[in-house]
Structure formats: C-alpha cells, structure tokens
C-alpha positions in Angstrom: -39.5 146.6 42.2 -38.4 148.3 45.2 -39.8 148.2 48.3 -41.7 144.8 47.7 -41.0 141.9 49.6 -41.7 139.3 47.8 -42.5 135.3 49.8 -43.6 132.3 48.3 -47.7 131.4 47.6 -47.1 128.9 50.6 -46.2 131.2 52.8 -49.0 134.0 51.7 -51.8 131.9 52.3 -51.0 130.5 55.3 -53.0 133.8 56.7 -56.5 131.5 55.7 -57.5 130.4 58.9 -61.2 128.5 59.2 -64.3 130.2 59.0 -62.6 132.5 56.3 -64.0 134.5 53.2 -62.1 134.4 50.5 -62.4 136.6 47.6 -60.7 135.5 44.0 -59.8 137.7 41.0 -61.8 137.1 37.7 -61.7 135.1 34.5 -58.3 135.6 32.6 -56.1 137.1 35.6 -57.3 134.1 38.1 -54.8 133.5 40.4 -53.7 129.8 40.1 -50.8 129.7 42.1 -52.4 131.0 45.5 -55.3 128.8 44.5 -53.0 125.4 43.9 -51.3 126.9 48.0 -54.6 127.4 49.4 -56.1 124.1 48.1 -53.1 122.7 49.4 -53.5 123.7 53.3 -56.9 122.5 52.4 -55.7 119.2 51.3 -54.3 118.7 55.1 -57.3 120.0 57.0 -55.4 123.2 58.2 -58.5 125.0 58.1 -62.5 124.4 57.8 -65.5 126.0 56.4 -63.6 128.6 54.4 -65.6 130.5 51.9 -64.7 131.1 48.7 -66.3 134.0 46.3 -66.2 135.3 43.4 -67.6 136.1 39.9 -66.4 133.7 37.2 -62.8 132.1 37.1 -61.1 130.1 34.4 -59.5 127.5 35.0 -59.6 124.2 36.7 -61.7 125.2 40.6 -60.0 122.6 43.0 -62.1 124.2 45.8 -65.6 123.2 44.7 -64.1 119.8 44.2 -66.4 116.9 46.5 -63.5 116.2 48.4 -63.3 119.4 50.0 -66.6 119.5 51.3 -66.4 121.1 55.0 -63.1 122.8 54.1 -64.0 125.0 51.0 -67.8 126.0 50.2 -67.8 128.0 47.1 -70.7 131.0 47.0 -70.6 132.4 43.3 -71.9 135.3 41.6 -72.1 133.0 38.2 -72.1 129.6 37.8 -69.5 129.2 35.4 -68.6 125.7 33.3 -65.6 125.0 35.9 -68.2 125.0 38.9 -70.9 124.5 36.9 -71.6 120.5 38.2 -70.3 120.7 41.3 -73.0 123.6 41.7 -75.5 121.0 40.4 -74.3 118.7 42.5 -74.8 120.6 45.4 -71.1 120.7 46.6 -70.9 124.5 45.5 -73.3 127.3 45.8 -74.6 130.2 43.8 -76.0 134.0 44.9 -78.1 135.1 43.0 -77.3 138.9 42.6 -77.3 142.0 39.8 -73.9 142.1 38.6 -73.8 146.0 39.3 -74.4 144.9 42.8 -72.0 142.4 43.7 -69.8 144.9 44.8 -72.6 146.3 46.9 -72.5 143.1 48.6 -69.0 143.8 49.6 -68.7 147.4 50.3 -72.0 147.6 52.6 -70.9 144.2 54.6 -73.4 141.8 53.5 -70.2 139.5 52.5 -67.7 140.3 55.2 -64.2 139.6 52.7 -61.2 137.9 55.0 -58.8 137.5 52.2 -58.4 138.9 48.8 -56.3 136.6 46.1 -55.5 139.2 43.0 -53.2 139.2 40.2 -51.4 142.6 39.5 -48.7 144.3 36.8 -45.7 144.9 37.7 -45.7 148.5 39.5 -44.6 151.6 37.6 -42.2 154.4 39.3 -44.9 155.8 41.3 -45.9 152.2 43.1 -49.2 152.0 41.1 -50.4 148.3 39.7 -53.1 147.4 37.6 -56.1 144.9 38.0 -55.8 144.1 34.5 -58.4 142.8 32.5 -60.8 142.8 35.5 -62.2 145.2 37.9 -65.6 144.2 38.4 -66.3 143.6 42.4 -62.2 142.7 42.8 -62.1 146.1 43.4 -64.4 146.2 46.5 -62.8 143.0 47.7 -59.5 144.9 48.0 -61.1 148.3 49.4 -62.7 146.1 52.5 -60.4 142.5 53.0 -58.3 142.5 55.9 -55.3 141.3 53.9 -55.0 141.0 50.4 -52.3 138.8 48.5 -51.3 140.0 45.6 -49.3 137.7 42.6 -47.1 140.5 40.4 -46.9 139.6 37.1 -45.2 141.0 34.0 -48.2 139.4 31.8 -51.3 141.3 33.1 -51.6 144.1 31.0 -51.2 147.5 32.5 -55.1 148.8 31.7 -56.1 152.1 32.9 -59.3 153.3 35.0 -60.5 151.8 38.0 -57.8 149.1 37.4 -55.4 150.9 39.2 -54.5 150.8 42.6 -51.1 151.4 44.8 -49.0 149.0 46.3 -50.0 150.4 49.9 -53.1 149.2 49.3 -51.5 145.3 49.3 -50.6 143.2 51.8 -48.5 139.8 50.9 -46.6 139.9 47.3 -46.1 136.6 45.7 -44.1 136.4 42.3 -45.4 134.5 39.2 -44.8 134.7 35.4 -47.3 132.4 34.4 -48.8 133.3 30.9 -52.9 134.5 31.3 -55.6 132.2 30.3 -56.6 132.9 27.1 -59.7 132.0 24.9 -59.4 132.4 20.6 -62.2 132.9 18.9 -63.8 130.0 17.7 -65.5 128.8 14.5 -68.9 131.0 13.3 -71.5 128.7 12.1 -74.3 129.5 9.3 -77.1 130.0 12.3 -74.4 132.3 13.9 -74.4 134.3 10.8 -77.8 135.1 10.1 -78.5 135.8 13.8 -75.6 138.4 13.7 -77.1 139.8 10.2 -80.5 140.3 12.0 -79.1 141.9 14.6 -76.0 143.5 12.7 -79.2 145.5 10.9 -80.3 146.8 13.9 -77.2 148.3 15.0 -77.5 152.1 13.7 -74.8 154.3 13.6 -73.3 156.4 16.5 -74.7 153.2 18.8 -72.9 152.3 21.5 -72.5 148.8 22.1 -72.8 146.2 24.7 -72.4 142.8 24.3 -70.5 139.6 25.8 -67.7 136.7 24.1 -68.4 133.9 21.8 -70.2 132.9 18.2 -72.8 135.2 18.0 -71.1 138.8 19.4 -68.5 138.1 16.6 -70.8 137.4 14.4 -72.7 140.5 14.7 -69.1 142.4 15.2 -68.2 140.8 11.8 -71.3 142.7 9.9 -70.3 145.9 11.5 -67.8 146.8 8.2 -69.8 149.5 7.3 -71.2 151.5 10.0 -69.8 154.4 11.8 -68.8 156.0 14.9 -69.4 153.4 17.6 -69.1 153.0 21.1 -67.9 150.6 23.4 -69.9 150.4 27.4 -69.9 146.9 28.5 -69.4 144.9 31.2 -66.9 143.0 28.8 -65.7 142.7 25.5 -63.5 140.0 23.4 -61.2 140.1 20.2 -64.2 140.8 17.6 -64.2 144.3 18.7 -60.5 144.7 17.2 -60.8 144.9 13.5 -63.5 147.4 14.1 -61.0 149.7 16.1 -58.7 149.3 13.4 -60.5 150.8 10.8 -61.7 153.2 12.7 -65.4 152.3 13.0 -65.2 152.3 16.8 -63.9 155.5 17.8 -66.7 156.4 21.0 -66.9 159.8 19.5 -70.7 160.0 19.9 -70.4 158.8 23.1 -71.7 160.8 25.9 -70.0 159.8 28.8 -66.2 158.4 28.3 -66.4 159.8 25.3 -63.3 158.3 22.8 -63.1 156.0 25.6 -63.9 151.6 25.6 -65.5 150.9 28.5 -65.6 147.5 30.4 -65.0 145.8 33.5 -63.5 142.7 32.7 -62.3 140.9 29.5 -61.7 137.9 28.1 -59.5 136.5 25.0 -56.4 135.7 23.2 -53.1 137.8 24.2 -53.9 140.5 21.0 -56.3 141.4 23.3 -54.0 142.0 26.1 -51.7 143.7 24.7 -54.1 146.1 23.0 -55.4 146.9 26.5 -51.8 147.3 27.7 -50.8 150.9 28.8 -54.3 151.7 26.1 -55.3 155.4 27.4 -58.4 154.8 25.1 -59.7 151.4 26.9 -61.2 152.2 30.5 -61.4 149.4 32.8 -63.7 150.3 35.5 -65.8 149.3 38.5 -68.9 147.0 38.2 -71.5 149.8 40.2 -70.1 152.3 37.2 -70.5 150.0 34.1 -73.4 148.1 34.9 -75.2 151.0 37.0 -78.6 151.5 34.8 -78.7 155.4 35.0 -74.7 155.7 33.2 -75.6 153.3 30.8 -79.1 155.2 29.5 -76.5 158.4 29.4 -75.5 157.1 26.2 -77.1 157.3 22.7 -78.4 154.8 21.1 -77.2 151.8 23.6 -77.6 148.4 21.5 -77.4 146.3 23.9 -77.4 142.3 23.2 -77.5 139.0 25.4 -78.5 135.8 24.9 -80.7 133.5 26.7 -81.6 129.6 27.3 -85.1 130.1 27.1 -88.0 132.2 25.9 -91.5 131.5 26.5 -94.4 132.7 24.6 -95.1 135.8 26.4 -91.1 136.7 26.5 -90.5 135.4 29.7 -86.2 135.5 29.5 -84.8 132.3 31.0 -80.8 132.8 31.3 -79.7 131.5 34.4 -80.9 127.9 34.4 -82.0 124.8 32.9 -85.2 123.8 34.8 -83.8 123.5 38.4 -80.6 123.4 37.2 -78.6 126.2 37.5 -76.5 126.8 34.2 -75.1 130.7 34.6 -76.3 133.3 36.3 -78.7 136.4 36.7 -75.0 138.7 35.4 -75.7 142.1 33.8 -78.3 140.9 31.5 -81.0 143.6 33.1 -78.7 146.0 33.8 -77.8 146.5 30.0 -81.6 145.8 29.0 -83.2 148.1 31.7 -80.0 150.7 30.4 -80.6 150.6 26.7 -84.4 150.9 27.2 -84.4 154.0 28.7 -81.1 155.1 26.1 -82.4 157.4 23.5 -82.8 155.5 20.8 -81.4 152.5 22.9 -82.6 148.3 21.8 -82.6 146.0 24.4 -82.3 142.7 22.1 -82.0 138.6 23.5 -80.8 136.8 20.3 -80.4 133.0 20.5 -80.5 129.6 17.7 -84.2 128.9 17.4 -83.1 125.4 19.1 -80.4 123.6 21.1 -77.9 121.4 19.5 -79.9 118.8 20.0 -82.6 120.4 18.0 -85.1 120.9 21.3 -87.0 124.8 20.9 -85.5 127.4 22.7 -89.3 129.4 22.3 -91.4 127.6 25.0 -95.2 127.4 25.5 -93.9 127.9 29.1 -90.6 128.3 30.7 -89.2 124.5 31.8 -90.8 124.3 35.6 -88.0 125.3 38.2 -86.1 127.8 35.4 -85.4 131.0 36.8 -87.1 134.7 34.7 -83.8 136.8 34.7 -85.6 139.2 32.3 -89.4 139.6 32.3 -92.1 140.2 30.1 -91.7 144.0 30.1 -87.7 143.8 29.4 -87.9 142.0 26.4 -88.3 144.4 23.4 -86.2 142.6 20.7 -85.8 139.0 20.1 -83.7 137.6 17.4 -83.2 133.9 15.9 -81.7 132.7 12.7 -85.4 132.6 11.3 -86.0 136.7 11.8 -85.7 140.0 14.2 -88.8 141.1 16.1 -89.8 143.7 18.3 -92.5 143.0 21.1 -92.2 146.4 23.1 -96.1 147.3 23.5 -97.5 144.2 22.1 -100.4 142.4 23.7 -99.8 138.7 25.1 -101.4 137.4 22.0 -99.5 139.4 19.7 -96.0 138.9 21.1 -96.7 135.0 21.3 -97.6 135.7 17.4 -94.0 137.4 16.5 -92.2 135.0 19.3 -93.7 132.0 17.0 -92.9 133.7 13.6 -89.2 133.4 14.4 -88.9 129.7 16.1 -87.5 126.7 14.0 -90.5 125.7 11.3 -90.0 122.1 13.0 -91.8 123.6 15.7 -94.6 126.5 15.2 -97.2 124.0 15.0 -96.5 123.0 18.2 -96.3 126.7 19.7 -99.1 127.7 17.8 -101.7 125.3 19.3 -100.2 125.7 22.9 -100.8 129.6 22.3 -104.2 129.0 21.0 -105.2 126.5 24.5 -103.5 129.4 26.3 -105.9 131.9 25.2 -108.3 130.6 23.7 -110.0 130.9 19.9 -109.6 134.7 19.4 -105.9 134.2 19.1 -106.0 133.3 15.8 -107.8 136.5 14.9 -105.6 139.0 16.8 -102.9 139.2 14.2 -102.6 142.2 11.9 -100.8 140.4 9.0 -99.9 144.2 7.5 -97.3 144.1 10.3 -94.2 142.6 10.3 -93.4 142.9 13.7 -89.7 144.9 13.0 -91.5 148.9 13.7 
C-alpha cells in the first residue's frame, strides 16, 4: 500500500473538535475502532455537543449511551435495535427522512458533515478502494466532509459501482483487520412459510425484486425454485438471494436498466455473502438517490417489491416506523419501492406481516395506535399479505378494503374488527361486499 501513511485510531480522531458532525459508515462495515477512539476523547470531555449521523450501524453504539449526554447527540436516519432505547429514552434522536434522500440532506447542506468515519478495501494498483457492502448516503458524506478517516481493511469486500472511490479522496488512514459483522440467517417459522407462499405466488417471472433481511424475505426467496429470469433492484439484499443465483434463476436478464446486474446499496449477512460480492462484476453497489430514486426503480418490469410493517389499520393506513409514540425503525425506503413498483409495468407494491405480534396482539387495527406514525398511506397500499391469505386493495372503497384487510387478520380477532368497521361506517357495511370476489384480481 504505497503512498498511505498509516497512524493509529487515536491519533485520527483527535481532528473531532466540539460542535462537530460526524458521519459513520453503515451496518456490516461500521467502523468500531474510530468509534471505541472517538468515544474515548469523549469519555474525557475533550470535546462537546458532537453530532453523530448515520443510517443504521451494528454493533454496540457507545455514543447514544446516557452518559454521554452533552458530548455525543446521535441524529439517525433509522432507529435501529442498538439505539433503539436510548432513542426512546430521549438521549438519541431520529430524522425522519426518505431514504433516497438522505444523501440529499448531505450534498445540498442541510447536514453540514465535519468528519467522515468509513471502512475501505485495501486499494488496488490504481489507488482505488471500495465502500464495500454500503454506499447508501456514506458516499455523500465523503463527497462533502472536511476530513474523512478511513480504516483499510483486507475484509471489506472489494464490490463494484458507486462503491468505489480513490485514495485522494481520503484524508487520515487507520489500519484494522477486524473481521465484518455478520448476521446468519435464522430459523423460518410455519407463519413465515405461508406468508412467503402467498407472496412467493405473486412473484411472476421476469420480476425484478426488492426486498430487505430476515424470516420472511427468505421465506419468500425459498419458494422462488421454480420461476425464471429475475432481477435484483434494492436498497439491500441478504444470503437468501444466493441459492437463487446459483441455479440461475436470478440472472437480471429482463432487467431494463443494469441489466445482468444486482443492484443494492448496502447489505447485510454472513461472510458467503461477502465474498460473493467481492471483486463480483455482476453485483452493483450504488448510491442511495440511484437505487431508491422512484422514477429508476418504475424503469424496470414487473418490480415486486415487499416490506413489512408494525401496523395496518382498517383502511390500510401502513404503520412502520413506530409503536404508538414510540419510535421503533424508521420511514427507510418503504415508499420509495412502493411508489416505484406501482408505477412498474406490471409492478406489486405488497406489505406482508404475522396477522399478530408474538404476544398474539392484531397487527390489523380498527385504527392505527394514537401517536404511530403513516409511513405508507391509504393510496400506497395495494397488496397486503398475512399467513391467513393475499389481498389486493388498489381501487377498493373504504368499506371494501376494511372487508379484505379483515378476511386476512388472525380468526381470534375479525369479530373484533368487524364490529369496529361496522361503528366506523355504519349498517351498510355489511352489505357492501361482493362475496363473488375474492379480493386477489
């Protein structure tokens, strides 16, 4: 690595100084070590009222920790589960914002960046380093921060697109070898399954494919055996899109933009995944205003694009961000996919969710829990899926999509939704329903 000067994490954030921004790198390249220095230097009130950013980061979050309040406040994008109650506590702080446009918020000087704190590849014989397995607003962080720290490490992937940048573009170089975070795949339970066969059956061939990490994405990716030519355009995918490359059965060859080409803008999972993004000409990596801008996303055919939510009332109001007042996630790409496979050709926006929470309370609500947030409304919502059935509410009435939202919540609790839908709107709601329909055309 010539040319790099290399100094300790110490050393490279003793550039913080008080009244700061700092920007951090995303999810599974995280940079701990700068992190562990800056909270350090924290720890001994070098500094106050520094501001930390970013989207989502794994890991342990020292900064939004009670006992640096008046040294670190932290102003997310998402409310992930490492910030999640100190965010509820009020000790950390959330912006709501598109994801497409958290980058906007950077490059147009809303959020003025001081300091951005990446993690890079090594650099190839032309000086270039990659971003790795995420882009998203990092990118515009780097473009506009007045220094950026960089940690080189042999175990971020070396992903193509967007992700790569020069070494001019870098400031401070710190060394590290620490392993990335990494998340398996975990167990698929029966409700998992017959959500993902629901939705699996919407999924027609040539689609191209958005959706996130955990039970139910794999689950639907499991069903997929048997269809042909996907494509990948998402703001991230995870290991269940693998055995479908493998066979062949995502190949992006009906794509219409990036065609051949998996696109995201950050990942997440176990170190197969990593190394299948390493030095991959067929995986893109690419900014957040290109993946999650609505107009590329309709480009494609038959976008299938599918999220998940906390809440649904009645009318298919979309709670995903919070719990009542409490704020659980955040507003994230959710429209932008919905909003891009609605105007697809031959595009399905779809929310699938368990009828009910592990403690068996409805996820279908007469109304949304007071103080929850609508990330999607009304007129976003044109599939909804449960374990109990698929249906499609694009041009219903109020009374017939409280009808089909009721046909697919837990039997423990239709009664219950059926009479708040008939004090809602009154007698004639029992009569509204065309029982020749099914609500799935």
């Amino acid at each position: 690595m010539k040319n790099i000067k290399f100094i300790s994490a110490k050393d490279a954030v003793k550039v913080i100084k008080s009244n700061d921004r700092v920007h951090l790198h995303s999810v599974a390249v995280t940079p701990h070590p700068l992190i562990k220095a800056m909270c350090e230097r924290g720890r001994n009130k070098e500094f106050r009222n520094v501001r930390i950013q970013h989207i989502h980061t794994e890991g342990h979050a020292p900064y939004a920790d009670a006992e640096f309040e008046g040294i670190f406040q932290l102003e997310s994008f998402f409310v992930g589960a490492n910030v999640r109650k100190q965010t509820q506590a009020g000790y950390a702080d959330y912006i709501p914002v598109f994801l497409q446009e958290t980058q906007r918020l950077i490059r147009e000087g809303y959020l003025q960046v001081n300091v951005a704190m990446i993690q890079v590849s090594t650099p190839d014989k032309f000086g270039f380093v990659s971003l790795g397995t995420s882009v998203d607003a990092t990118l515009a962080a780097v473009e506009k921060a007045d220094t950026v720290i960089a940690i080189v490490n042999p175990n971020v992937p070396r992903a193509f697109g967007d992700a790569m940048i020069h070494i001019n573009e870098i400031d401070l170089f710190v060394e590290d070898d620490s392993p990335l975070i990494t998340a398996e795949p975990g167990p698929i339970s029966e409700t998992d399954r017959k959500i993902g066969r629901y939705v699996a059956e919407l999924v027609d061939d040539g689609a191209t494919l958005q959706m996130g990490i955990g039970a139910i994405p794999n689950a639907v990716l499991s069903m997929l055996g048997n269809h042909k030519d996907l494509g990948v355009h998402s703001e991230m995918f995870a290991d269940g899109i693998l055995p479908l490359v493998d066979k062949g059965i995502v190949n992006g060859k009906n794509k219409k933009t990036d065609k051949g080409k998996m696109v995201a803008t950050f990942l997440m999972g176990s170190n197969k995944l990593y190394e299948f993004v390493d030095d991959n000409p067929g995986v893109a990596m690419q900014d957040v205003k290109y993946t999650n801008r609505v107009n590329v996303i309709a480009k494609n055919p038959k976008v299938t694009a599918i999220n998940s939510a906390l809440q649904v009332d009645i009318t298919g109001q979309v709670c995903a961000d919070s719990i009542g007042t409490k704020f659980y996630s955040g507003v994230g790409g959710q429209i932008d996919f919905l909003r891009g496979a609605s105007l697809s050709n031959g595009g399905k926006p779809i929310i699938a969710m368990p009828s009910v929470t592990a403690k068996g309370i409805s996820k279908i609500a007469p109304i949304l829990t007071p103080g929850a947030g609508v990330v999607s409304t009304r007129a976003n919502l044109h599939w909804l899926v449960t374990e109990f059935g698929a249906v499609n509410l694009y041009g219903r009435t109020l009374q017939d999509r409280a009808k089909l939202i009721i046909s697919i919540a837990h039997p423990d609790h239709q009664e219950e939704l059926d009479k708040a839908a008939f004090e809602r709107f009154g007698p004639h709601f029992h009569f509204v329903w065309d029982e020749n329909s099914d609500g799935n055309n």
